[in-house]
N, C-alpha and C positions, 0 to 999 in steps of 0.2 A: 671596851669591846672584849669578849669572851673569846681564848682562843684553844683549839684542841689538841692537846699535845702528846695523846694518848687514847688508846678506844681497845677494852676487853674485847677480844673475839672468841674468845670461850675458856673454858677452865681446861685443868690440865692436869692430870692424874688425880689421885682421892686427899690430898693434905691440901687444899684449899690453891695451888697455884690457878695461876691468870697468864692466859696469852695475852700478850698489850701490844696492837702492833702499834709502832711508833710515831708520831709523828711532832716532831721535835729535832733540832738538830744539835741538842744537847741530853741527850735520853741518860748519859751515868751521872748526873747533876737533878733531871728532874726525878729519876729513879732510884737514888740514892737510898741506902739504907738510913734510915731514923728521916728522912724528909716528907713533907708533908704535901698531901695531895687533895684535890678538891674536885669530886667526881658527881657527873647528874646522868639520870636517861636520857635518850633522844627526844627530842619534845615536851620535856620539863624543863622549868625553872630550879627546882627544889635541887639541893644540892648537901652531897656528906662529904665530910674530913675522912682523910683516911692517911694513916702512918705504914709508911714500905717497910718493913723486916727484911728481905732481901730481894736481890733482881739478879736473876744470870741469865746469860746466851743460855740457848739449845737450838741447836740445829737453827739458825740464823733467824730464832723467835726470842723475843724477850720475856720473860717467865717471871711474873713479879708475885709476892704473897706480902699480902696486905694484912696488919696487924686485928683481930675478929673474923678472919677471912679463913677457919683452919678446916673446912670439908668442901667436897668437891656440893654439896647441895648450896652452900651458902657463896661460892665460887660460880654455880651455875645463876644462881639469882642474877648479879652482878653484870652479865652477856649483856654485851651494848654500851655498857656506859663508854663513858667519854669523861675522860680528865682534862679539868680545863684549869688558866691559868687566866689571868686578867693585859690585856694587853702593854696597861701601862705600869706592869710591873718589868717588861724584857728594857735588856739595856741598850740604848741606840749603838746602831753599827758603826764600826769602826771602817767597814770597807764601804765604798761609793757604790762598786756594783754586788754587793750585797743585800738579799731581799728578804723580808718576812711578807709569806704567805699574804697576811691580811692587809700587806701594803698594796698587792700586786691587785688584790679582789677588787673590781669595780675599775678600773682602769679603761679608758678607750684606747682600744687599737687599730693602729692605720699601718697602710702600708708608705712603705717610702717616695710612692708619689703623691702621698695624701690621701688618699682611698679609704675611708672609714671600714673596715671590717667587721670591727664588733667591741665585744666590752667582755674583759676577764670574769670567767664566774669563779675558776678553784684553781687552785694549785696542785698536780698531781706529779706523785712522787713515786718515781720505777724505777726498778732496777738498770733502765738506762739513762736515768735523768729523769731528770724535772720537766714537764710537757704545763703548759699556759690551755686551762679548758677554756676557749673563747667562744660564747652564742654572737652566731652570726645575725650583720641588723639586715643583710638582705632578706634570709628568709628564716631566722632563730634554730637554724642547726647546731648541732656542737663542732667547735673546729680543733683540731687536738697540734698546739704549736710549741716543736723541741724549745724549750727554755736555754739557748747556747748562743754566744754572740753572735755567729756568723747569719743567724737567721733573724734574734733580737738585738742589731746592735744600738737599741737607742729606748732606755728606760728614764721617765722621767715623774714620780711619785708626785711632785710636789703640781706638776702641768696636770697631772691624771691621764699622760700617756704612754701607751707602748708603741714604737716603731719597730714593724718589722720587715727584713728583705725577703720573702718567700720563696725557697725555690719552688722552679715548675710544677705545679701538681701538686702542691700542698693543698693550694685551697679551692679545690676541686674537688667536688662529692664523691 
């Protein structure tokens, strides 16, 4: 399984930089200078290598320039991709309630009286945490549920479930 650990959101001044926003929770390891990266478009298979030169913060964006990658035209082509990584290259966790994203995708979720809910589609990552996007099977809304014990205390990968205790009005339109 293909995972995306990185996504150009546009170039960045005229020597060829790259906004990458991150998604990865090892970004100075996959963005290393002299490390190798393996990047496609959205809706493509096809797929290029490409060698980091270097990667710095600015203003809480990651800035990468990629080796061939020296003007802002051949920086603008590049908008969109997606840096992927293969999934059975990460190394299994050391922590039990520790998650990779693509463990969590596909999961049914109930609530703690057993009430099916729905089924994980993504994992999304804010600046307040991590939110579980769950389509609902009553009616396939999206249901947007904080990723934090008090509300998921009960993760199980290997059953394919998430248990959660909802406070009031979560899961309310």
């Amino acid at each position: 399984m293909e995972l995306v650990v990185g996504r150009v959101a546009k170039s960045h001044g005229v020597r060829g930089e790259l906004v990458v926003e991150v998604r990865t929770d090892d970004p100075d390891a996959r963005f290393a200078e002299g490390s190798s990266l393996r990047g496609r478009m959205p809706r493509s298979s096809d797929t290029r290598e490409f060698t980091v030169e270097s990667a710095r913060e600015h203003s809480g964006r990651l800035l990468v320039c990629l080796a061939g990658v020296h003007d802002r035209s051949a920086a603008d082509a590049l908008r969109g991709m997606l840096f992927v990584i293969d999934s059975a290259d990460l190394p299994p966790s050391d922590d039990p309630d520790e998650f990779y994203d693509h463990e969590l995708e596909g999961l049914a979720v109930r609530d703690t009286a057993g009430t099916e809910i729905g089924t994980v589609t993504e994992v999304l990552h804010s600046a307040a945490g991590e939110l579980l996007a769950v389509r609902a099977v009553e009616d396939g809304r999206q249901i947007l549920i904080p990723f934090v014990t008090a509300i998921v205390p009960t993760v199980s990968v290997a059953e394919g479930l998430i248990v959660i205790d909802p406070p009031e009005g979560l899961l309310e339109e």
